[in-house]
Backbone as JSON Lines, residues from 0, in Angstrom:
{"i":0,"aa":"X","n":[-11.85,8.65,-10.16],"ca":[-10.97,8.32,-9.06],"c":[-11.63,7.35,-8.09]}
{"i":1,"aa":"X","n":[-13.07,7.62,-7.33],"ca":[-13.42,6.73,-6.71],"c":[-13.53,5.4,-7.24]}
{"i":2,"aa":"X","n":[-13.8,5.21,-8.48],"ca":[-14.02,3.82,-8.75],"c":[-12.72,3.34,-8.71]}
{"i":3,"aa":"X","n":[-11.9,3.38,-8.42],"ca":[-10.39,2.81,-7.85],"c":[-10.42,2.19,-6.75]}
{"i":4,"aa":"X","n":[-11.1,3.09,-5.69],"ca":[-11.25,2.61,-4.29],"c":[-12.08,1.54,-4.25]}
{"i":5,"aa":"X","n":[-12.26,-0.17,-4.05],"ca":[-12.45,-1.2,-3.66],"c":[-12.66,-1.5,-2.54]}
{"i":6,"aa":"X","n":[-14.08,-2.03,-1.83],"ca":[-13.75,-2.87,-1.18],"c":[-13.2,-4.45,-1.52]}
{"i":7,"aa":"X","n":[-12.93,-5.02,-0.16],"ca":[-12.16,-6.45,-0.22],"c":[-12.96,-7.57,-2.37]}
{"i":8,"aa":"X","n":[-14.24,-7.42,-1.71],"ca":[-14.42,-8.61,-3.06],"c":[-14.43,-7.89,-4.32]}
{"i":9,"aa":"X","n":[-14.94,-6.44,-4.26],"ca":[-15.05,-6.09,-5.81],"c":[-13.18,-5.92,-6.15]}
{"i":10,"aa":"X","n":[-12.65,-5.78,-5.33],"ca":[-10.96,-5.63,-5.32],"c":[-10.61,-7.03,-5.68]}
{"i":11,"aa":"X","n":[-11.18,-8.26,-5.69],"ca":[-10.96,-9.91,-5.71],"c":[-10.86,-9.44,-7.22]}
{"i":12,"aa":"X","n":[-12.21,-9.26,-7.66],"ca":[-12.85,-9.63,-8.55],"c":[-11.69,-9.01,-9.79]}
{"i":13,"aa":"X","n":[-11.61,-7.14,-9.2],"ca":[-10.96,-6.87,-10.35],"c":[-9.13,-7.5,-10.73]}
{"i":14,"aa":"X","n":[-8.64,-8.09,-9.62],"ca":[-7.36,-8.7,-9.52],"c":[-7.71,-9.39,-10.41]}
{"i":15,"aa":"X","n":[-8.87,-10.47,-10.3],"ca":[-8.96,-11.75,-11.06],"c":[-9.06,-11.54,-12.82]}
{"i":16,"aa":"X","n":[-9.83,-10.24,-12.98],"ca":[-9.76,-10.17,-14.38],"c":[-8.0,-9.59,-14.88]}
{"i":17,"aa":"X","n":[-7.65,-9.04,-13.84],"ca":[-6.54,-8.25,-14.28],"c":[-5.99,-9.78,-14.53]}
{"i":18,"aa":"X","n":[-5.66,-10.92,-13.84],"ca":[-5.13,-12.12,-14.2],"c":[-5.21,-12.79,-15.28]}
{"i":19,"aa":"X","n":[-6.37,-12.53,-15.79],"ca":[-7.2,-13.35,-17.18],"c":[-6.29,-12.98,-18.53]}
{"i":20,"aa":"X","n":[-5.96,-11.56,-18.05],"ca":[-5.66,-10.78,-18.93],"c":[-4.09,-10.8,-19.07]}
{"i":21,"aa":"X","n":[-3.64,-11.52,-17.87],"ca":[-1.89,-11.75,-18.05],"c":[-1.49,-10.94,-17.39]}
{"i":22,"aa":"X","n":[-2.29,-9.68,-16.76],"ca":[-1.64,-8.77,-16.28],"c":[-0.43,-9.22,-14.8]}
{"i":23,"aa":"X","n":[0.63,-8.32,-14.72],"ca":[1.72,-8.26,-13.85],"c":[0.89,-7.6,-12.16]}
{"i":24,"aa":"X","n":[0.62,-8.2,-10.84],"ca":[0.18,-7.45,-9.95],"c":[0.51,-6.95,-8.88]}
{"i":25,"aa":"X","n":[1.43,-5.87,-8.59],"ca":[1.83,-5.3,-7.76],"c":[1.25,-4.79,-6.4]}
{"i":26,"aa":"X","n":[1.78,-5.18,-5.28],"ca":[0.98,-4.93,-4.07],"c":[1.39,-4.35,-3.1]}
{"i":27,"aa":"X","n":[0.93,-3.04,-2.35],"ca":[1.41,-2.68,-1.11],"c":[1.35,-1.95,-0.33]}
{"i":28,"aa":"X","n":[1.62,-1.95,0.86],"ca":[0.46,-1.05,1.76],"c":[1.23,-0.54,2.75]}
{"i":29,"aa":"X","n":[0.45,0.84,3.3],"ca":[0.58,1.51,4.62],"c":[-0.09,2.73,5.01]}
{"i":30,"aa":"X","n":[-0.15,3.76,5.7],"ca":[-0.51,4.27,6.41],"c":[-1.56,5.37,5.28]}
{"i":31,"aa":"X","n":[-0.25,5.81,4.58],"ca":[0.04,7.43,3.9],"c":[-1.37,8.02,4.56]}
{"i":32,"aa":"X","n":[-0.78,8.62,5.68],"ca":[-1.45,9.7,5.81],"c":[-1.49,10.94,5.53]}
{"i":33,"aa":"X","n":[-0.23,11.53,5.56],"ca":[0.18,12.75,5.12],"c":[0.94,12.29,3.24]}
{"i":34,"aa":"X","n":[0.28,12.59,2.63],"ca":[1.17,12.14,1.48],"c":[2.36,13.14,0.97]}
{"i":35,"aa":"X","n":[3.83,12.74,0.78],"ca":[4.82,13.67,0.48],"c":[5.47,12.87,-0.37]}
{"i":36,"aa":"X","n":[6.52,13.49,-0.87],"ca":[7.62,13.5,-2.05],"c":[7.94,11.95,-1.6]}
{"i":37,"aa":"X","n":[8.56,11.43,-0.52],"ca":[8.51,9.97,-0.33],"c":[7.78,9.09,-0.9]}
{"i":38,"aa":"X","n":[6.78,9.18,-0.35],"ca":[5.07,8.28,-1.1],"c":[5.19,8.08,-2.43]}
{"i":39,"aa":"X","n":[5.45,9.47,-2.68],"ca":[5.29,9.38,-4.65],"c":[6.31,8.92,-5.41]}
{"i":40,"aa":"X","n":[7.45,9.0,-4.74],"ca":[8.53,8.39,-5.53],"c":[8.37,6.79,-5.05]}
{"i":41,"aa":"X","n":[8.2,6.43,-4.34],"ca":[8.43,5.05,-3.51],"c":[6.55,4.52,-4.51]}
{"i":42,"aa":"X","n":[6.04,4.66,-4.59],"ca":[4.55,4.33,-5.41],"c":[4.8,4.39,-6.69]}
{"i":43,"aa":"X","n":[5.46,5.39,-6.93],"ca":[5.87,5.34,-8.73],"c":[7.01,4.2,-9.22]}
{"i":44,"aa":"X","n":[8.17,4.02,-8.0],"ca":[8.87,3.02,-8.17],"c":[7.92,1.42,-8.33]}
{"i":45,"aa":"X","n":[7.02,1.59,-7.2],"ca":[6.89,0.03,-7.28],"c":[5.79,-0.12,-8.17]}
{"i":46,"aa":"X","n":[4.84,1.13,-9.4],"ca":[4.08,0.76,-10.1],"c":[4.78,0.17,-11.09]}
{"i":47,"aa":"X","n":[6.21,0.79,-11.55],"ca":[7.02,0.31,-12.62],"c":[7.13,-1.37,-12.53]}
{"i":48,"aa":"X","n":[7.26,-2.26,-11.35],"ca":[7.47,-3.5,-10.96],"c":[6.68,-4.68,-11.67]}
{"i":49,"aa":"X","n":[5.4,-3.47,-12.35],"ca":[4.62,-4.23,-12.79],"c":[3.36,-3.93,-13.75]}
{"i":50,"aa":"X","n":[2.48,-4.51,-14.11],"ca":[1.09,-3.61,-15.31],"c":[-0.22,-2.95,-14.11]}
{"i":51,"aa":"X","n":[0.1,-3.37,-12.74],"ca":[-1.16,-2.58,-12.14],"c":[-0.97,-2.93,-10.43]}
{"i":52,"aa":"X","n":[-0.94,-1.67,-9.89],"ca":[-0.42,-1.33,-8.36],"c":[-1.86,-1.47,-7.92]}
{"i":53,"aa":"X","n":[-1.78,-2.07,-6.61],"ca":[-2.61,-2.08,-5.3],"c":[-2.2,-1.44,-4.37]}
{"i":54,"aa":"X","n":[-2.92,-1.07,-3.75],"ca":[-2.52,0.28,-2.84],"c":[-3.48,-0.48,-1.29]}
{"i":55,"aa":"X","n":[-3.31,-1.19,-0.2],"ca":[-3.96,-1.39,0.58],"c":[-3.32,-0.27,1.85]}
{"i":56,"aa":"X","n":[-4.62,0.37,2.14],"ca":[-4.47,1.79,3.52],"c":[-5.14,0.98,4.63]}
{"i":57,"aa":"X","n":[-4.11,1.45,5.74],"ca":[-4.52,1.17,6.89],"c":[-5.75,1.65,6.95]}
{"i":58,"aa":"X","n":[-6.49,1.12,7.68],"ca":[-7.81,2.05,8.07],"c":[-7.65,3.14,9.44]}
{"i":59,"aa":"X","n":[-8.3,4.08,9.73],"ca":[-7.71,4.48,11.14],"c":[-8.16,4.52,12.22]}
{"i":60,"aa":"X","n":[-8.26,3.08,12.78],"ca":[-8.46,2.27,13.34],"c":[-6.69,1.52,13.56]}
{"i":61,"aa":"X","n":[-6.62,0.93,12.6],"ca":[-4.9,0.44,12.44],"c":[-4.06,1.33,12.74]}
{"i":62,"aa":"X","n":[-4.79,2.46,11.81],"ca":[-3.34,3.2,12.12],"c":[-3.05,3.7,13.84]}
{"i":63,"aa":"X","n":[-4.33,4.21,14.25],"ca":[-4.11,4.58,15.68],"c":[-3.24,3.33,16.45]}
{"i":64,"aa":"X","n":[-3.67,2.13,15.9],"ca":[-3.13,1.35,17.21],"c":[-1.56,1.23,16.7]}
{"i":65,"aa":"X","n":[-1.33,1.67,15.32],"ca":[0.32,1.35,15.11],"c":[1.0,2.97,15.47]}
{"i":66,"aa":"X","n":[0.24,3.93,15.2],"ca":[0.75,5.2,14.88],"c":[0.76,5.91,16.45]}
{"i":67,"aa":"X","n":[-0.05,5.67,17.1],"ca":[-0.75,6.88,18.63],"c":[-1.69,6.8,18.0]}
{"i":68,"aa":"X","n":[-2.49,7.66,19.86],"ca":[-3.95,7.94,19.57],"c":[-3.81,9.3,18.55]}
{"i":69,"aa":"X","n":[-2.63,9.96,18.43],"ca":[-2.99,11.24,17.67],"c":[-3.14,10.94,16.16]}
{"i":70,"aa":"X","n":[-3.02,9.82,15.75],"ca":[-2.8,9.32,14.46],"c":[-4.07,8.99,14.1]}
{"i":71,"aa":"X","n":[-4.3,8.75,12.93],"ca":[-4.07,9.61,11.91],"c":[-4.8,10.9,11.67]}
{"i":72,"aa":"X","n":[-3.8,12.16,10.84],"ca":[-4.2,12.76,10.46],"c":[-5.47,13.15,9.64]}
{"i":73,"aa":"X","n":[-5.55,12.69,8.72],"ca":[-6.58,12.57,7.53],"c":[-7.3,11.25,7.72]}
{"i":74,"aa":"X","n":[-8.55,11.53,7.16],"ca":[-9.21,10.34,7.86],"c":[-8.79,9.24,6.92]}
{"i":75,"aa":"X","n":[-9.75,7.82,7.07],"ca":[-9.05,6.64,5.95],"c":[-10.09,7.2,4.39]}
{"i":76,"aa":"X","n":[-10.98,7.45,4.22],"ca":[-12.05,8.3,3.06],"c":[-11.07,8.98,2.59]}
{"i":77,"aa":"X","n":[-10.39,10.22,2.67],"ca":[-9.52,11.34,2.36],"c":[-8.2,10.6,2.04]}
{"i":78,"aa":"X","n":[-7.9,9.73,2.72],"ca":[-6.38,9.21,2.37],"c":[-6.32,8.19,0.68]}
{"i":79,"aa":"X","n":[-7.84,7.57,1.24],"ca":[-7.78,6.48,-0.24],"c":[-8.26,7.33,-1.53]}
{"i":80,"aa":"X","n":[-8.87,8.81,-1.02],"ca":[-9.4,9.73,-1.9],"c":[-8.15,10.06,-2.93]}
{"i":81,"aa":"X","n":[-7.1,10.65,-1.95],"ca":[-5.66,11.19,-2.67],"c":[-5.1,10.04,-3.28]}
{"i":82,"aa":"X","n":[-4.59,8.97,-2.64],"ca":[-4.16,7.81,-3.69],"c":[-4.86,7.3,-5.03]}
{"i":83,"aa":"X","n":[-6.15,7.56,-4.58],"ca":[-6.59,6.87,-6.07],"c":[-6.25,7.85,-6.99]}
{"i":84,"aa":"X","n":[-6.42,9.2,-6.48],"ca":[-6.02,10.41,-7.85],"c":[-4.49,10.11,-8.54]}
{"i":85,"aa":"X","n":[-3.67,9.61,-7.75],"ca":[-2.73,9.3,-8.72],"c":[-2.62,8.26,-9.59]}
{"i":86,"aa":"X","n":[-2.26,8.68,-10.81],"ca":[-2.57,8.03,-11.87],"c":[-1.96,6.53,-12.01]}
{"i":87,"aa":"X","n":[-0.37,6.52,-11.59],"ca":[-0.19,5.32,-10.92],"c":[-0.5,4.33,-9.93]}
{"i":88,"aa":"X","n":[-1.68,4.67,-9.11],"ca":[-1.9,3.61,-8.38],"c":[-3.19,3.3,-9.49]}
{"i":89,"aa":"X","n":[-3.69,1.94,-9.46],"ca":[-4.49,1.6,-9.92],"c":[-6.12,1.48,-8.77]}
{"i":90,"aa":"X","n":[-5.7,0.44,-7.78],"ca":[-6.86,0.46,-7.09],"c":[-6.22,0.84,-5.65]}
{"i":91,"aa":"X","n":[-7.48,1.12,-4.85],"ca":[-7.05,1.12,-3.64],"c":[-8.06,0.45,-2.58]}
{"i":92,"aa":"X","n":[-7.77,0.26,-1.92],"ca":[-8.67,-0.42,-0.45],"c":[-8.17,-0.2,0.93]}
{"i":93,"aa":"X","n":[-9.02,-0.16,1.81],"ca":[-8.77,-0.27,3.01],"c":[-8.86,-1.42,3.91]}
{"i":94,"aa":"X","n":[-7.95,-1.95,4.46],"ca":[-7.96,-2.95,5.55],"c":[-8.01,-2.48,6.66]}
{"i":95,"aa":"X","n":[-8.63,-3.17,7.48],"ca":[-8.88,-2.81,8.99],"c":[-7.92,-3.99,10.19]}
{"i":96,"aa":"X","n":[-7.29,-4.66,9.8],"ca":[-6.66,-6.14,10.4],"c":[-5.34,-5.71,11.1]}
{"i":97,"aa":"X","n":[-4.71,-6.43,11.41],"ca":[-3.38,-5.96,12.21],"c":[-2.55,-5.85,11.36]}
{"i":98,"aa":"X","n":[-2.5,-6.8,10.24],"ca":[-1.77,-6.81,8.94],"c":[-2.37,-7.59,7.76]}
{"i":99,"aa":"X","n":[-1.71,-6.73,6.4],"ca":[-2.22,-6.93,5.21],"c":[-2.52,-8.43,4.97]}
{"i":100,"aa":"X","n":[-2.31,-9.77,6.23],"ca":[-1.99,-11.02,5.41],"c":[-2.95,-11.37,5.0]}
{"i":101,"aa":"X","n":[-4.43,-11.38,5.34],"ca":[-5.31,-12.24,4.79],"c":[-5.79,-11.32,3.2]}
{"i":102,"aa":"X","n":[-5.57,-10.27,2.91],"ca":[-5.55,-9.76,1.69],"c":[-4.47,-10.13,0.76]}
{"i":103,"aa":"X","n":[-3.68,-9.96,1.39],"ca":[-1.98,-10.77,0.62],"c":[-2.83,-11.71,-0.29]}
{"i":104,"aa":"X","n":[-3.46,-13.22,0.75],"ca":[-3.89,-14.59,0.6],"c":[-4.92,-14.52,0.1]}
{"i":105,"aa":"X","n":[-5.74,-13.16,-0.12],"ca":[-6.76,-12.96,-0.92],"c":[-6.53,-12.78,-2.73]}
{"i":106,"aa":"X","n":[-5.12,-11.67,-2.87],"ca":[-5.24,-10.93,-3.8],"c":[-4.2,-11.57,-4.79]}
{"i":107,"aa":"X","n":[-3.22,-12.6,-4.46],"ca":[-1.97,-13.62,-4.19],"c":[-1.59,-12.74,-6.0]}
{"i":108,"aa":"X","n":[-0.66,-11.22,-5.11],"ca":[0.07,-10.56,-6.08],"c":[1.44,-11.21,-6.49]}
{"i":109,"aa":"X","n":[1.88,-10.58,-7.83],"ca":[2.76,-11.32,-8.25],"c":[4.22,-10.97,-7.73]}
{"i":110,"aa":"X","n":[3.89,-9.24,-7.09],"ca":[4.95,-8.51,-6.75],"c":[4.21,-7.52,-5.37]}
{"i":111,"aa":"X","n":[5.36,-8.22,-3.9],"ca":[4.78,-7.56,-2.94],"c":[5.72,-6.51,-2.3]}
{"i":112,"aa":"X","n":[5.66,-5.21,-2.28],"ca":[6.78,-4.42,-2.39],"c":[6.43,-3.58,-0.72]}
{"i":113,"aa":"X","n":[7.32,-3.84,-0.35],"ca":[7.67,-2.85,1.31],"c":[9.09,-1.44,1.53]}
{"i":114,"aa":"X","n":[9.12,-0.84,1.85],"ca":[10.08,-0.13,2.2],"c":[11.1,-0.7,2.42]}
{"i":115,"aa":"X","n":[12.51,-0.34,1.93],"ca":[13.56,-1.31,2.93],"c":[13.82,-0.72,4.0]}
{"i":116,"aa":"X","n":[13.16,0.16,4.55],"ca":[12.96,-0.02,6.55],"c":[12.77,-1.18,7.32]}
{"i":117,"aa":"X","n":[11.59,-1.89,6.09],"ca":[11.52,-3.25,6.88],"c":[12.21,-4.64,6.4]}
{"i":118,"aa":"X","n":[13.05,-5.05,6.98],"ca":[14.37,-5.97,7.1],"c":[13.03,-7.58,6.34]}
{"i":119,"aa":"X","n":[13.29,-8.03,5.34],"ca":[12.87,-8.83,4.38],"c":[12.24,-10.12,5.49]}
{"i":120,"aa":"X","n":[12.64,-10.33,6.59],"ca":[12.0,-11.52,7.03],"c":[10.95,-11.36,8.13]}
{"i":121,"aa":"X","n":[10.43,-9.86,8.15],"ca":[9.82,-9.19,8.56],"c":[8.51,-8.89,7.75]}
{"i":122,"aa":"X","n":[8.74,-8.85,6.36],"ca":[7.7,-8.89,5.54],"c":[6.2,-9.47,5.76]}
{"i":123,"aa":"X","n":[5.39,-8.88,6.24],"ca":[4.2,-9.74,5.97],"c":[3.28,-9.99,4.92]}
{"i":124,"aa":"X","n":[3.16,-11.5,4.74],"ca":[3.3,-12.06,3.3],"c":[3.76,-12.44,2.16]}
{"i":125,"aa":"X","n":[5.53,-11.93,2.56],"ca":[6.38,-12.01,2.09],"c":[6.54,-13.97,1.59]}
{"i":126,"aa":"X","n":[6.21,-14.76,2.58],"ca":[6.53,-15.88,2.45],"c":[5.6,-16.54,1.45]}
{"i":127,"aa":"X","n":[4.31,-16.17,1.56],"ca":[3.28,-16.77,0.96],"c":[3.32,-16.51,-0.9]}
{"i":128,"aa":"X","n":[3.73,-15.18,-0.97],"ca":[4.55,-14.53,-2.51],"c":[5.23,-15.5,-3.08]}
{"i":129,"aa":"X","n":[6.36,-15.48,-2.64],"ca":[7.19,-16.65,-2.86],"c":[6.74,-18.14,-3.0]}
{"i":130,"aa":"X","n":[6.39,-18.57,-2.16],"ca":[5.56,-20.13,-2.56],"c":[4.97,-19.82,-3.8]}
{"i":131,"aa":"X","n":[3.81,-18.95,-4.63],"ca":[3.44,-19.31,-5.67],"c":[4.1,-17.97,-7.2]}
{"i":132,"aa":"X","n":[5.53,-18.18,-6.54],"ca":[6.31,-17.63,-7.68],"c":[6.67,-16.29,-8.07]}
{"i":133,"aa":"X","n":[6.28,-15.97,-6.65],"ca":[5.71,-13.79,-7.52],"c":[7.37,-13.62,-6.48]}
{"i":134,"aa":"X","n":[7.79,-12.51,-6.63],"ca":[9.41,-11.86,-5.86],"c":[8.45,-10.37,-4.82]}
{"i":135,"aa":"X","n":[9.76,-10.7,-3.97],"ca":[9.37,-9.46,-2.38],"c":[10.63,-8.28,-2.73]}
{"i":136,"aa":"X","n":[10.21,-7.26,-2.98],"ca":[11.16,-6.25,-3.17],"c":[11.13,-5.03,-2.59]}
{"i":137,"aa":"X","n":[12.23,-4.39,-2.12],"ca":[12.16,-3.57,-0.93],"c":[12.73,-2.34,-1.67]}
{"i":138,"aa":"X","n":[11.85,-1.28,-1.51],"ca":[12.42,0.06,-2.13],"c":[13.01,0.8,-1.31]}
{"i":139,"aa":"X","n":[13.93,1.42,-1.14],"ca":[14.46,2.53,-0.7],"c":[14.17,3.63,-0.39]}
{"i":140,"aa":"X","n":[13.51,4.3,0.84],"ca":[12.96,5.79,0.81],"c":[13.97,6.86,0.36]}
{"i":141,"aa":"X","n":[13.4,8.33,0.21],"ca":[14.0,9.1,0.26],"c":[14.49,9.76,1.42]}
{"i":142,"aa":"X","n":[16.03,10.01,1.71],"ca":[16.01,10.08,2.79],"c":[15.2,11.73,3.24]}
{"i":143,"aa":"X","n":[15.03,11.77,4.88],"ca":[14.15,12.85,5.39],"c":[12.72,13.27,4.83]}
{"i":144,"aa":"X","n":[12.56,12.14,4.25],"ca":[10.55,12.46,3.97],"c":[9.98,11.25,4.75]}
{"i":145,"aa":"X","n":[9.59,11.56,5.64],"ca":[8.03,10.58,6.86],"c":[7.38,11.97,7.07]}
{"i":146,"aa":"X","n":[5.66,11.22,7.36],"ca":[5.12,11.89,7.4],"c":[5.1,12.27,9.19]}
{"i":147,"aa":"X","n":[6.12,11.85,10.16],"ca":[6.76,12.18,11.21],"c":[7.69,13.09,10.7]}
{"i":148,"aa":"X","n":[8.27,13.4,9.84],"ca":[9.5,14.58,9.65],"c":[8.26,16.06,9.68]}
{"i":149,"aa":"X","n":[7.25,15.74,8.68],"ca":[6.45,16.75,8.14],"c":[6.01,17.31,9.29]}
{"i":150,"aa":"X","n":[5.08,16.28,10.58],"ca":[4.48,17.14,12.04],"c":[5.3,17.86,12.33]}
{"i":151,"aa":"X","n":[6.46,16.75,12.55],"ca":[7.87,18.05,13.58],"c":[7.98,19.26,12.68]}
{"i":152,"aa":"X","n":[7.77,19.14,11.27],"ca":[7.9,20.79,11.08],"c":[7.0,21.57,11.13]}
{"i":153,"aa":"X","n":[5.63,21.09,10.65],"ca":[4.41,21.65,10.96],"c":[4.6,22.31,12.76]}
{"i":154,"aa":"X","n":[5.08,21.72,13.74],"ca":[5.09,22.19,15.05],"c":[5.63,22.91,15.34]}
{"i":155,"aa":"X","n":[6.9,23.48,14.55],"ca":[7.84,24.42,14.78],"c":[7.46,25.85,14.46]}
C-alpha cells in the first residue's frame, strides 16, 4: 500500500512510465478525510474513466484553511494510508498548495474528474486538460454522504 503513496517527482516519474506504456491517466483530488460510501463509489466511478487513478489529498494544512480550524479529522499520513489500500486508486500524493494546478501541469492527466458540486468552469485545471486533448468529467455524488453529514451524526 505505501508504495502507492508518492511524493510530487517519484509520482512524475511513475505517470511518465505509465505514458510509455499507453496507459489512460485519471486524476483527482480532495480532502477525504473521513472516508464513506460517497468516496468509494465516486473513486470507483472515476477509476473506470481510465487504466490508472491519481488520487491527490489535501494536506492538512489545506484542508484547515478550506475546511475550519477543526478540520481535518485524520491526519494527511492516515488519510493517504486508507486511499492507497483501495485497490482502485493506484497512486496517491499529497499537495500542500491552494489548488491541485501546478500538479495538474505537472502530471498533464488524460482524464481530470471533480464532483458535479463543482459547476465545470470552476474546475481547476480543467482548462489546461483540454488544451492537450484529455476530457473534464464531473461525477455525481451520492446523495447524503459528506463527511459533514457523518460529524453531524457523530454529534448527536
Amino acid at each position: 500500500m505505501e508504495q502507492k503513496i508518492k511524493a510530487r517527482g517519484a509520482l512524475t516519474r511513475a505517470v511518465s512510465k505509465l505514458r510509455s506504456e499507453k496507459k489512460r491517466v485519471v486524476f483527482t483530488n480532495g480532502c477525504f478525510d473521513i472516508l464513506h460510501a460517497g468516496h468509494i463509489a465516486y473513486l470507483r466511478k472515476a477509476r473506470k474513466l481510465g487504466d490508472a487513478l491519481v488520487v491527490a489529498l489535501n494536506s492538512d494544512s489545506s484542508v484547515r484553511a478550506i475546511k475550519g480550524k477543526t478540520r481535518p479529522i485524520n491526519k494527511e499520513a492516515d488519510r493517504a494510508l486508507v486511499l492507497s489500500a483501495l485497490y482502485f486508486v493506484d497512486y496517491v500524493t499529497i499537495f500542500a498548495d491552494p489548488t491541485p494546478e501546478r500538479l495538474i501541469k505537472a502530471l498533464k492527466p488524460d482524464v481530470l474528474v471533480k464532483g458535479a458540486d463543482w459547476k465545470a468552469k470552476y474546475i481547476v485545471g480543467a482548462d489546461f486538460v483540454k488544451s492537450h486533448g484529455g476530457k473534464v468529467v464531473r461525477i455525481p455524488f451520492i446523495k447524503g454522504y459528506s463527511t459533514t453529514s457523518v460529524l453531524k451524526e457523530i454529534g448527536k
